[in-house]
C-alpha positions in Angstrom: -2.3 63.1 -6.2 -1.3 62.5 -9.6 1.9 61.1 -8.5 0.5 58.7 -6.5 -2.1 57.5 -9.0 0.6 56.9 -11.3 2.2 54.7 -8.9 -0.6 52.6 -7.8 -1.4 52.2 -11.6 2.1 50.7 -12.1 1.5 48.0 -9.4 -2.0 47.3 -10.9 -0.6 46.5 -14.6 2.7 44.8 -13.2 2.5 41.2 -12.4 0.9 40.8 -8.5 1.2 37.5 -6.5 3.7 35.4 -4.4 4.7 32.0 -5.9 5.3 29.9 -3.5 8.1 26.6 -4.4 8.8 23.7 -2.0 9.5 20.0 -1.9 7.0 17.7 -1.8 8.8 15.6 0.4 8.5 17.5 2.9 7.1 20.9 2.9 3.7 20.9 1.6 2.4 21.2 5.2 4.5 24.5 5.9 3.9 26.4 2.2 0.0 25.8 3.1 -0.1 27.4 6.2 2.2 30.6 4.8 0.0 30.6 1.7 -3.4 30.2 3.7 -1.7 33.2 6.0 -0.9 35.5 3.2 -4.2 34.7 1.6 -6.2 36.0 4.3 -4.1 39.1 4.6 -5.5 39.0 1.0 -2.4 38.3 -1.2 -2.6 36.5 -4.4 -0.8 33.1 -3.7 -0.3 30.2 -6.5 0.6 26.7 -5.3 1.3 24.1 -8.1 -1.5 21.8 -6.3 -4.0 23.3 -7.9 -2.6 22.8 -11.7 -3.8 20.2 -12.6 -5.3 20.2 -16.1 -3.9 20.9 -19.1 -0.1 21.2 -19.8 1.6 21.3 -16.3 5.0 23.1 -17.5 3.2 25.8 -19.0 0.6 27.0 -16.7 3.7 26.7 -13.9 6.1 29.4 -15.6 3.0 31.5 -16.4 2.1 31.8 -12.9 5.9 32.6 -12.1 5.3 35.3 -14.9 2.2 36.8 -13.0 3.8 37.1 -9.8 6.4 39.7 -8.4 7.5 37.7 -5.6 8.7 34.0 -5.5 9.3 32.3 -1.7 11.5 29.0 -1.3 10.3 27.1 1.1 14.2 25.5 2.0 13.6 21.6 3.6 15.7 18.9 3.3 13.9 17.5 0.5 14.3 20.6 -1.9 17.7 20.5 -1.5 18.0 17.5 -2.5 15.7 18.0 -5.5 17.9 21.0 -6.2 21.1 18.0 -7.6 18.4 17.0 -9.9 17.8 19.1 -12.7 14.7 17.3 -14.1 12.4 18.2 -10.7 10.0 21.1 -10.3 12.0 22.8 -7.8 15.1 22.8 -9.6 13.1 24.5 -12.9 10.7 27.0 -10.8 14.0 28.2 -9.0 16.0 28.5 -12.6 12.5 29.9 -13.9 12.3 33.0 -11.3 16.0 33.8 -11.4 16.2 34.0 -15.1 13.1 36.1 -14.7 14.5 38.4 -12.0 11.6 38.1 -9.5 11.9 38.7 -5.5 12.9 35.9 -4.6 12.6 35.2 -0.8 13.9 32.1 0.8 12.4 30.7 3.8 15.0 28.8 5.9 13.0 25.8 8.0 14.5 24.3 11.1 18.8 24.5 10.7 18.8 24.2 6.6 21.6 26.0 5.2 22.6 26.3 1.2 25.3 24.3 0.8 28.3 25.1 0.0 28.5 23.9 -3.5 25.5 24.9 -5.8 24.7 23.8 -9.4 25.7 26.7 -11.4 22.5 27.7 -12.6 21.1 28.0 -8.7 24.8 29.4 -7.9 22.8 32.8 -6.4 20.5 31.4 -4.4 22.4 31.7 -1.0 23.2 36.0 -2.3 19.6 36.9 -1.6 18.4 37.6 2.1 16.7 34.5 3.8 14.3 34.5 6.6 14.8 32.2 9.4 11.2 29.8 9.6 10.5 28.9 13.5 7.2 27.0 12.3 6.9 25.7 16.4 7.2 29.0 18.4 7.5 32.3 15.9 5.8 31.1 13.3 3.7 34.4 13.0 6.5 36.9 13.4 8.3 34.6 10.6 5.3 35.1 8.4 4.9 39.0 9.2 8.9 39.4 7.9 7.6 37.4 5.0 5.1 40.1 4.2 7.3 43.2 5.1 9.7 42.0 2.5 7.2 41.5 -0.7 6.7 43.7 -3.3 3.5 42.3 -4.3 0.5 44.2 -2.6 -3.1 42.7 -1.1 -6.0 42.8 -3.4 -7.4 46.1 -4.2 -5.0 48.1 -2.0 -4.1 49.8 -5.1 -6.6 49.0 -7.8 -9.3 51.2 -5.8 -6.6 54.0 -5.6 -6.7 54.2 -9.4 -10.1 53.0 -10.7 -12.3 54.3 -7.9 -11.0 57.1 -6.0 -12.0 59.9 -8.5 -15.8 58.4 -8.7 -15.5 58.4 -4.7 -14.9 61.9 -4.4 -17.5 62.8 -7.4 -19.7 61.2 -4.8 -18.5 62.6 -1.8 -18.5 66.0 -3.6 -22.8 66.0 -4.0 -23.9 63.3 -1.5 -23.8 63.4 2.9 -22.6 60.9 4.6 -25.7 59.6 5.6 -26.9 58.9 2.5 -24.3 57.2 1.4 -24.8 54.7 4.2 -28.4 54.1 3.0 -27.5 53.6 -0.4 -24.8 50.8 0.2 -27.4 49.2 3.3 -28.9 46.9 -0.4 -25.3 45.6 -1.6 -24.4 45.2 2.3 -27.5 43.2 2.8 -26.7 40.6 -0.6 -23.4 40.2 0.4 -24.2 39.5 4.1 -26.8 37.4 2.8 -24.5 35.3 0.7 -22.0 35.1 3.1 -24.0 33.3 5.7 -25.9 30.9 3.3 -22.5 30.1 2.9 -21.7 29.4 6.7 -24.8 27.5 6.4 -23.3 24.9 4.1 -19.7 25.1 6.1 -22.1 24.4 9.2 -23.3 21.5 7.2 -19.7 20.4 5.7 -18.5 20.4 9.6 -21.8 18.0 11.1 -20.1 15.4 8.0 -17.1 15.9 9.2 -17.5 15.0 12.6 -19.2 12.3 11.6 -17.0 11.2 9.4 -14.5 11.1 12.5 -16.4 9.2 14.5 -17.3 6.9 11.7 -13.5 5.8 11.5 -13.0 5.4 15.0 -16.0 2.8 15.2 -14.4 1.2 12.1 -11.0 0.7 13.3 -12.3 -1.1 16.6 -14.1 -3.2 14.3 -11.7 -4.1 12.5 -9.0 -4.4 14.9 -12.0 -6.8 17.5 -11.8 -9.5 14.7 -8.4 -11.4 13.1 -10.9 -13.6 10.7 -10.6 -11.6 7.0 -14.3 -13.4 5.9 -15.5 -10.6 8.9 -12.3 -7.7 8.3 -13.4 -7.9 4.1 -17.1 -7.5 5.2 -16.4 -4.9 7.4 -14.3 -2.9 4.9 -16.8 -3.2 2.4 -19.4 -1.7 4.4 -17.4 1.0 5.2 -15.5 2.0 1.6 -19.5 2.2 1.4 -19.7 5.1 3.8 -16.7 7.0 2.7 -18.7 7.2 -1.0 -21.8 8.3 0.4 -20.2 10.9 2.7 -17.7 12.2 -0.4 -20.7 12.5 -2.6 -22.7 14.3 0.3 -18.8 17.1 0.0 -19.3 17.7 -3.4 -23.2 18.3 -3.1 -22.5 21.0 -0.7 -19.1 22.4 -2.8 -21.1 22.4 -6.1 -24.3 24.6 -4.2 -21.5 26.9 -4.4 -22.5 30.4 -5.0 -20.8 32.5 -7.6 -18.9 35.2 -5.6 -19.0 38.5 -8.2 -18.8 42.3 -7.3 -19.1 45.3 -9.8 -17.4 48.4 -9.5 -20.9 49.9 -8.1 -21.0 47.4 -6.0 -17.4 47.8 -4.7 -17.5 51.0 -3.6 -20.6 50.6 -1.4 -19.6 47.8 0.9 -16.0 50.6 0.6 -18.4 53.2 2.1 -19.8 50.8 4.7 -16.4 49.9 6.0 -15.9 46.8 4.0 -13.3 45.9 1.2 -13.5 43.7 -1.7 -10.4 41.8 -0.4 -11.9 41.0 3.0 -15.2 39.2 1.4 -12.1 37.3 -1.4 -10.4 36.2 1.5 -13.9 34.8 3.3 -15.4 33.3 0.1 -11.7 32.0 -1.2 -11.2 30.4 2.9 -15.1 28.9 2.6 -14.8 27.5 -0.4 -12.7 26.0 -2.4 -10.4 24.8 0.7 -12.5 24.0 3.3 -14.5 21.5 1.0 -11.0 20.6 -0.5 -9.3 19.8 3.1 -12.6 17.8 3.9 -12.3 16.0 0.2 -8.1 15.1 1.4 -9.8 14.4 4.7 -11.4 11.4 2.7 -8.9 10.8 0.5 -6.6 9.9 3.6 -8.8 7.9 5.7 -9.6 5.9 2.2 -5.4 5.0 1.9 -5.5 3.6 5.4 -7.9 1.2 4.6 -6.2 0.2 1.2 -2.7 -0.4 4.2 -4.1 -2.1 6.5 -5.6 0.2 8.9 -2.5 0.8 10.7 -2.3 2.0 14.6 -1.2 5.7 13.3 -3.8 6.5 11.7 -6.0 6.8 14.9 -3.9 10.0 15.7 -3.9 11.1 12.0 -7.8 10.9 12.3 -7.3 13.0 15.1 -5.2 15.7 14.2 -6.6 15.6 10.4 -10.2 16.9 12.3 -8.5 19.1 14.6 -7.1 21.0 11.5 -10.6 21.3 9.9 -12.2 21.8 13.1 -10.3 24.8 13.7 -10.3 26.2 10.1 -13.7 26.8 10.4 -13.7 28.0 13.3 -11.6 30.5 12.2 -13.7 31.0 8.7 -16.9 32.4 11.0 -14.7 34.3 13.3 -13.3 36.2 10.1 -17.4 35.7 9.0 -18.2 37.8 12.1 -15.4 40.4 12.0 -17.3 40.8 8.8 -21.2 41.0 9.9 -20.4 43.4 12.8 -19.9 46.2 10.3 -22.3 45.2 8.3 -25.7 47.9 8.9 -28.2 46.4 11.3 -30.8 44.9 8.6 -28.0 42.5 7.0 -27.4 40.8 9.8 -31.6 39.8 9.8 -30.5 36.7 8.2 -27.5 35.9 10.2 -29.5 36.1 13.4 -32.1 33.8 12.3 -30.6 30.7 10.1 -27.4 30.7 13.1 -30.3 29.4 15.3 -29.8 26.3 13.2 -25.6 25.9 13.5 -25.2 23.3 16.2 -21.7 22.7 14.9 -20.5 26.4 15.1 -19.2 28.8 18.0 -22.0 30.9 17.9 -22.7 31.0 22.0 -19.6 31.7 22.3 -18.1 35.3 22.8 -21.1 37.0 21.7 -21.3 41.1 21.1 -17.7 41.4 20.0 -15.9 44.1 18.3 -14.7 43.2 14.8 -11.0 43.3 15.6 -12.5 41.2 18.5 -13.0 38.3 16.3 -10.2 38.6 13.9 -8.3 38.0 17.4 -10.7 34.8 18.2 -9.6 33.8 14.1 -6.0 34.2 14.5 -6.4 31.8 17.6 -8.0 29.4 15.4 -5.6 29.3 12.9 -3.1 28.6 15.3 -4.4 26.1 16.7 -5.1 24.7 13.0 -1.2 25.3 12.4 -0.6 22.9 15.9 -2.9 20.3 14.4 -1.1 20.5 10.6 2.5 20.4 12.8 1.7 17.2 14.8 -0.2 15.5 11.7 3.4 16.7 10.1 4.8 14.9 12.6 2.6 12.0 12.3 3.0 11.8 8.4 6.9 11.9 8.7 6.7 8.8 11.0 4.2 7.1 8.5 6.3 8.3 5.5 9.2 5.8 7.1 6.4 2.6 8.3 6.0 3.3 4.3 9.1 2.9 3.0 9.9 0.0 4.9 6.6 -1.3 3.5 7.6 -0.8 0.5 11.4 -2.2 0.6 9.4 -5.4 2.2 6.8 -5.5 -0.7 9.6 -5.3 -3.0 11.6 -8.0 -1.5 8.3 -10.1 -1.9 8.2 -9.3 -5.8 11.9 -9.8 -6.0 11.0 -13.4 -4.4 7.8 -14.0 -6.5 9.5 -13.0 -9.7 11.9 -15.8 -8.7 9.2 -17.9 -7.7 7.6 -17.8 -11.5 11.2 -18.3 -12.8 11.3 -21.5 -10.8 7.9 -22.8 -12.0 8.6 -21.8 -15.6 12.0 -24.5 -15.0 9.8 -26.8 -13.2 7.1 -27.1 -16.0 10.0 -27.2 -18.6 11.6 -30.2 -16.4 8.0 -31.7 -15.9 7.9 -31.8 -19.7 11.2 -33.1 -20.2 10.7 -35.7 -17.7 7.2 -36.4 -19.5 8.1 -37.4 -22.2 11.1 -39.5 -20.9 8.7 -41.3 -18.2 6.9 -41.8 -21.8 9.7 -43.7 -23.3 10.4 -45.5 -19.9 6.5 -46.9 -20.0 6.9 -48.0 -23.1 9.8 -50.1 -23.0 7.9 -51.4 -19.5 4.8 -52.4 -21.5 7.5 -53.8 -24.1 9.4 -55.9 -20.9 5.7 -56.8 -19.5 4.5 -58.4 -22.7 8.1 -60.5 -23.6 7.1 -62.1 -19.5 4.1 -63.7 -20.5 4.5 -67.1 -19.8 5.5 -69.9 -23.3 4.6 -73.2 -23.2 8.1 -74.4 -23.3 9.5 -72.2 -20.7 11.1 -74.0 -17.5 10.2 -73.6 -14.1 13.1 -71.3 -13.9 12.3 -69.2 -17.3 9.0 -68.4 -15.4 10.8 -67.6 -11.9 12.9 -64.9 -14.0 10.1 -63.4 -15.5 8.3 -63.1 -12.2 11.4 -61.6 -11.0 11.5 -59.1 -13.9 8.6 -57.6 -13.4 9.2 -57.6 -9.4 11.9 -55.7 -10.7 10.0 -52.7 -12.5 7.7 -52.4 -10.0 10.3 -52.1 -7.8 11.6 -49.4 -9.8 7.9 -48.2 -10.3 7.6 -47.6 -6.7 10.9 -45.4 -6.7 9.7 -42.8 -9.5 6.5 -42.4 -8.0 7.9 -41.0 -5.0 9.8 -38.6 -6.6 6.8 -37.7 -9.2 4.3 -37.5 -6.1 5.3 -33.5 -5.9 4.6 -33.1 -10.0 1.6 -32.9 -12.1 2.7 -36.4 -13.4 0.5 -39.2 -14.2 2.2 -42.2 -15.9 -0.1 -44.3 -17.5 1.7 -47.5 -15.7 1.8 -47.8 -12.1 2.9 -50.1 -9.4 -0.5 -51.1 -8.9 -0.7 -52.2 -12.4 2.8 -53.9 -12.3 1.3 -56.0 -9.1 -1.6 -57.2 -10.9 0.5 -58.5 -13.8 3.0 -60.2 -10.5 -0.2 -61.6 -9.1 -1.2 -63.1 -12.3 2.3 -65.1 -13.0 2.3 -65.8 -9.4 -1.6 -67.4 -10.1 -0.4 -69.3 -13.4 2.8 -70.7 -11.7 1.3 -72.0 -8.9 -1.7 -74.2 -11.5 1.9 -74.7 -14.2 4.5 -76.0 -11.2 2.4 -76.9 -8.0 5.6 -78.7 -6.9 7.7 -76.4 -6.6 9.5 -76.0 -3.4 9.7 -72.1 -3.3 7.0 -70.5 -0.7 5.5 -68.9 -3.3 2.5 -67.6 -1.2 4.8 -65.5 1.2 6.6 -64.0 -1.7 3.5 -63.3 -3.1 2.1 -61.4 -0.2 5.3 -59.8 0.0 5.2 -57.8 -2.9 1.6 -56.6 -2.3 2.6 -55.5 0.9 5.4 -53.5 -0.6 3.2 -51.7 -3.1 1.0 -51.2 -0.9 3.3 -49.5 1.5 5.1 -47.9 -1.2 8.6 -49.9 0.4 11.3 -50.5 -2.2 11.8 -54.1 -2.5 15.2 -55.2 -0.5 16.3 -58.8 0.5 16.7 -62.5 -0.6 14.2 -65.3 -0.2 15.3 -68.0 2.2 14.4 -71.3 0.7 16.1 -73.8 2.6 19.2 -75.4 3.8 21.8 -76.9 1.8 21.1 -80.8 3.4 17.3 -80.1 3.5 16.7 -80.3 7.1 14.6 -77.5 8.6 16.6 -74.6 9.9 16.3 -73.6 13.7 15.1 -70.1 13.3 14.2 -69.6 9.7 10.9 -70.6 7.8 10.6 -71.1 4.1 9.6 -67.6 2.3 11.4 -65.7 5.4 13.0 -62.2 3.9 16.5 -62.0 4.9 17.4 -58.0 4.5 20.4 -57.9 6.7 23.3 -60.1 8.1 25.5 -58.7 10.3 24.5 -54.8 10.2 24.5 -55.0 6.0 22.3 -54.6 3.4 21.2 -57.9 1.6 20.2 -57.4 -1.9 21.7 -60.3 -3.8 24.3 -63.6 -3.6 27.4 -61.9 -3.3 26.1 -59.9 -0.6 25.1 -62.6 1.5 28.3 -64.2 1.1 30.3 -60.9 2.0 28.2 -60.5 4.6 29.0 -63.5 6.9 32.6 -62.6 6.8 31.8 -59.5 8.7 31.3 -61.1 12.6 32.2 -64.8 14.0 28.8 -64.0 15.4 26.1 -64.8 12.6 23.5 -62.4 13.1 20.3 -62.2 10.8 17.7 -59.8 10.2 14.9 -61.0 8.9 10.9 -60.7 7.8 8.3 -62.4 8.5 4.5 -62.9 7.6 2.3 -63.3 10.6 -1.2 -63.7 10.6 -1.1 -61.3 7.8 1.5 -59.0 9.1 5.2 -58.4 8.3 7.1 -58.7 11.5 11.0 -57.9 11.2 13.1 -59.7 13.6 17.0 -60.6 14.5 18.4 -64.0 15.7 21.9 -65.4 15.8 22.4 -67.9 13.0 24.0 -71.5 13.5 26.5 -72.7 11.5 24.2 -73.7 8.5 24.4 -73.6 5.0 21.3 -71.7 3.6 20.4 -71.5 0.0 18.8 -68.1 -1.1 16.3 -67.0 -4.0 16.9 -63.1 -5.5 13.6 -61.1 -5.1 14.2 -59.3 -8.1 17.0 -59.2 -11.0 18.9 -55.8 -11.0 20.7 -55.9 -7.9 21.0 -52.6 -5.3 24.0 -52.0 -3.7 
């Protein structure tokens, strides 16, 4: 006896718990369902999910510290964190071997160490691995697991050393019976606190399935209508609904109720069948993680609205339910393995608030043994482990929709960033050509003011200034099709340069009313080309050489081509007629208002020509 006390006191003051260290990437789903297995077989288990205050590094090697055991969860993804030496893995694994614990790896799927290691993970591969079926032999993977620890379930050993001697004190002066009676009161409180707390699981599982078919009404909606006025309305109203229905999760998480046994206590619900470890595992199953899995539920559906509402996540919807659904389940089978040793009077409460469970199994396989409904549990949590394999499955597909997402979203920064580089030049060449439009209007103004008409200025003298200023706007009509793209306004426009044409063309007409030019279809001319934004082109036929009229042509006529070329001055014209025996003229015309542009062969007449403006465009 002594001998055996001394050993179970060992285990109780040696560290006790299984550290469990995987990737991220792509083993959270399996180190959750081996650490929710070991925790109802009422092991110890630390995750690094749940450290998450406080200086992360620290309260990670502690918890190494405070377990025997350490299990590698071997993916892909740890392997590869392995060639980094700044990652989690990579220091948990350096952590536990420099702290000689039992380390365990737990090969998933055809992962094999490879065949060069970094030298401070170089004996990994020496200790024995389990092979990880997490499709067919899950359970017997898990059971090898638990053979292999040296950590031991809660209280296996602890009531060896603490308890036994006041057990057989008791045992020594008290019957049987009596014993019974006096642990019926702590049997009853616990009972009793165990199903208030079905009650709110009963409760978190109603929100749940509402909260399932909320997103499935939701995604129609959103998917019925392509106009974003209705999708951001639609959104809105339900970003709503998530907030209520998170808020109505942490009500029911923080009506917690606090979980606490004495030594007294203990060894009742001992005498009455029941261990300390059993009523951890329910409490710890209940509550934090149901709530938790519910809150990640949430937290899920709430990044499928921030994507998009993409097609997968109907089956993620699905298959994130089917996990919770079946958790629970398995929570009150484990609740009733539970009651059906309690003593008849706590189970008073149990029989009447289940009356009000509409969302748990309780029609179902009534008057069952208690290893009865640890069976009807283990189902459950298999089919929980099918729905956490497909959502697996359904996350991995997602995880690669989101990285081509995000290689596509960062293409679209690469091309924005280039985008703001290329306005940044434009405003800089907007400025520069600013200030040099600036300069260009002023020497315009400058030009417009030295073509004022002087007394003593000849018929010709005024013809040239006329022709100057035809000239600017001419040019005037050019730069404002290149500036109509910029946030350029030159205070001088064509418009402006026509009024200023219109008034020589006024004051010549009262100063040289003989003059033989046409200067009224010259005149409507130009307005028509500022009005139609057409660079000036052409000569002004004038007449014939001998005076007599010419055949086809009419005074103020716009020649622009002869013979297939561009006519923009003298020399052209000249050049021109050399190209073809056959004269051919292209023409302009005004009619009745309009500019009609017409070709006709020209007889063998000598035509004199007027410019239409001074700088000459070849």
């Amino acid at each position: 006896m002594h001998n055996r006390h001394a050993r179970a006191l060992k285990h109780f003051l040696s560290p006790s718990g299984v550290f469990i260290s995987y990737s991220h990437k792509d083993g959270f789903q399996t180190a959750s369902l081996i650490s929710e297995k070991l925790r109802n077989k009422g092991y110890r288990v630390f995750l690094d999910t749940g450290l998450r205050q406080g200086k992360f590094d620290i309260q990670l090697y502690d918890k190494i510290s405070q377990s025997q055991d350490f299990v590698i969860i071997v993916t892909n993804g740890l392997l590869t964190s392995y060639n980094h030496s700044e990652s989690w893995a990579y220091k948990e694994a350096v952590d536990a071997l420099k702290k000689r614990k039992n380390i365990l790896p737990m090969m998933c799927s055809d992962e094999a160490w490879p065949s060069l290691m970094p030298e401070p993970l170089k004996e990994l591969p020496l200790y024995q691995d389990i092979k990880l079926d997490q499709r067919r032999y899950f359970k017997e993977s898990v059971n090898k697991l638990i053979s292999y620890l040296h950590s031991y379930p809660v209280l296996k050993y602890q009531k060896t050393v603490i308890y036994s001697t006041l057990i057989l004190a008791i045992l020594s002066i008290s019957s049987y019976y009596g014993l019974k009676k006096l642990s019926e009161p702590v049997c009853i409180e616990q009972a009793n606190l165990m199903t208030s707390q079905m009650g709110k699981l009963n409760l978190a599982l109603k929100q749940t399935k509402e909260i399932r078919a909320e997103w499935i009404a939701f995604y129609t909606q959103f998917h019925n209508t392509d106009k974003h006025s209705e999708r951001e309305t639609i959104v809105s109203s339900y970003k709503k609904e998530l907030v209520h229905r998170r808020e109505e999760i942490t009500l029911l998480k923080n009506a917690q109720s606090t979980f606490q046994l004495n030594n007294y206590e203990t060894i009742m619900l001992q005498i009455g069948g029941i261990s300390k470890a059993e009523i951890e595992a329910f409490h710890q199953a209940a509550y934090p993680l149901s709530m938790d899995d519910i809150n990640q539920y949430i937290n899920i559906l709430e990044n499928y609205v921030t994507l998009g509402v993409p097609s997968v996540s109907l089956g993620n919807n699905e298959s994130e339910f089917s996990y919770i659904l079946h958790s629970i389940n398995a929570v009150y089978y484990n609740y009733m393995a539970l009651m059906v040793k309690m003593p008849p009077k706590a189970t008073e409460l149990y029989h009447e608030a289940s009356k009000r469970w509409g969302e748990l199994p309780i029609n179902l396989h009534a008057n069952c043994t208690s290893s009865d409904y640890e069976h009807l549990g283990d189902i459950e949590m298999e089919k929980a482990q099918e729905s956490l394999m497909l959502l697996g499955d359904i996350l991995n597909t997602q995880h690669l929709l989101l990285d081509k997402e995000q290689e596509r979203l960062d293409n679209i920064k690469k091309q924005v960033a280039r985008i703001e580089a290329l306005k940044e030049d434009i405003k800089k060449t907007e400025k520069e050509l600013g200030n040099k439009t600036d300069k260009v209007v002023a020497i315009q103004k400058r030009i417009i003011k030295e073509c004022e008409f002087a007394p003593q200025d000849s018929p010709q003298d005024k013809w040239g200034k006329i022709l100057r200023i035809a000239n600017i706007m001419n040019d005037k009509i050019k730069s404002e099709k290149q500036l109509s793209d910029t946030n350029l306004t030159p205070d001088l426009t064509s418009l402006d340069l026509l009024q200023e044409l219109n008034k020589r063309f006024d004051q010549y007409n009262r100063e040289c009313p003989d003059d033989e030019l046409h200067i009224s279809s010259l005149q409507a001319f130009y307005n028509n080309a500022q009005k139609t934004q057409t660079p000036i082109n052409g000569v002004l036929y004038i007449g014939t050489q001998h005076g007599e009229p010419h055949p086809i042509l009419e005074i103020g006529d716009i020649i622009i081509k002869r013979n297939g070329m561009n006519i923009n001055s003298a020399d052209d014209f000249r050049e021109a007629k050399k190209l073809s025996d056959t004269d051919k003229i292209t023409f302009i015309r005004q009619d009745n208002g309009e500019f009609k542009e017409m070709t006709e062969e020209n007889p063998k007449n000598n035509l004199l020509i007027g410019l239409l403006k001074i700088k000459l465009t070849k």
